[in-house]
C-alpha positions as semicolon CSV with decimal commas, in nm:
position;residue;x (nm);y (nm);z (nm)
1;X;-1,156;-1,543;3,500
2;X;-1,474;-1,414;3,385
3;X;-1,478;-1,152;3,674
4;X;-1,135;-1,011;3,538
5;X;-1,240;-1,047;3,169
6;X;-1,589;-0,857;3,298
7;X;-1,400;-0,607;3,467
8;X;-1,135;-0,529;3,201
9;X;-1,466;-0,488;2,953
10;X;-1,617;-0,254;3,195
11;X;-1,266;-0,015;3,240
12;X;-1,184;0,028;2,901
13;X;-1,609;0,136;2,829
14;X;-1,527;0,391;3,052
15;X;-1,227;0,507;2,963
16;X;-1,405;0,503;2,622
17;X;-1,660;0,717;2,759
18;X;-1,456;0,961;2,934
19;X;-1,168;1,023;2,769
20;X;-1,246;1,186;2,436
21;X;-0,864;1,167;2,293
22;X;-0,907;0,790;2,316
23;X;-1,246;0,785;2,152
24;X;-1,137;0,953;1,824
25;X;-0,761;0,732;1,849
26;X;-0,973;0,445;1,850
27;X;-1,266;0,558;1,534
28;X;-0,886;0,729;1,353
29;X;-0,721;0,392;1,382
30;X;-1,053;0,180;1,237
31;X;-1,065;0,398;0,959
32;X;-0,699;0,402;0,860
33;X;-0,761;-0,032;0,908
34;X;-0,994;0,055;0,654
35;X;-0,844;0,271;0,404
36;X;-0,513;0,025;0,395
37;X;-0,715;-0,324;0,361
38;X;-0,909;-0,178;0,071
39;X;-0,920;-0,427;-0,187
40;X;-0,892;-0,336;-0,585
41;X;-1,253;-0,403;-0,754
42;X;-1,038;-0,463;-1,068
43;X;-0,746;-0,631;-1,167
44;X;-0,409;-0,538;-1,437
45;X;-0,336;-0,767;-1,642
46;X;-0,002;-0,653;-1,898
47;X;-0,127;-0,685;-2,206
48;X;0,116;-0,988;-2,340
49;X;0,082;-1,248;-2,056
50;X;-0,099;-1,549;-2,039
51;X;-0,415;-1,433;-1,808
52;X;-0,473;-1,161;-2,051
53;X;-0,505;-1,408;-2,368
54;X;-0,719;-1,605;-2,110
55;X;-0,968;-1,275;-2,047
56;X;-0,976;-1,236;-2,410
57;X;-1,087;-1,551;-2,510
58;X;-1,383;-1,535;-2,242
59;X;-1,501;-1,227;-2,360
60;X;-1,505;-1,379;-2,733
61;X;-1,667;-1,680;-2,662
């Protein structure tokens, strides 16, 4: 198992290596991972709900 698992490694570093087309699908589809598991910093909140009335009363106290 470890042989196949060693060898499979070993293939796809050179295919890696010598296929450029493959090189830039792989670093294209990380970024695109990326770009569509970006989390907001911030969060909406309407303005007559419950959490809002909540954030208020935080940033009174």
């Amino acid at each position: 198992m470890k042989i196949g698992k060693t060898a499979f490694a070993l293939a796809a570093i050179t295919v890696y290596i010598v296929c450029p087309a493959y090189r830039y699908y792989i670093i294209g589809s990380w970024i695109g991972y990326k770009i569509m598991n970006d989390k907001p910093r911030f969060r909406i909140v309407p303005k007559g709900s419950k959490a809002y009335v909540r954030l208020v009363k935080k940033s009174v106290v």
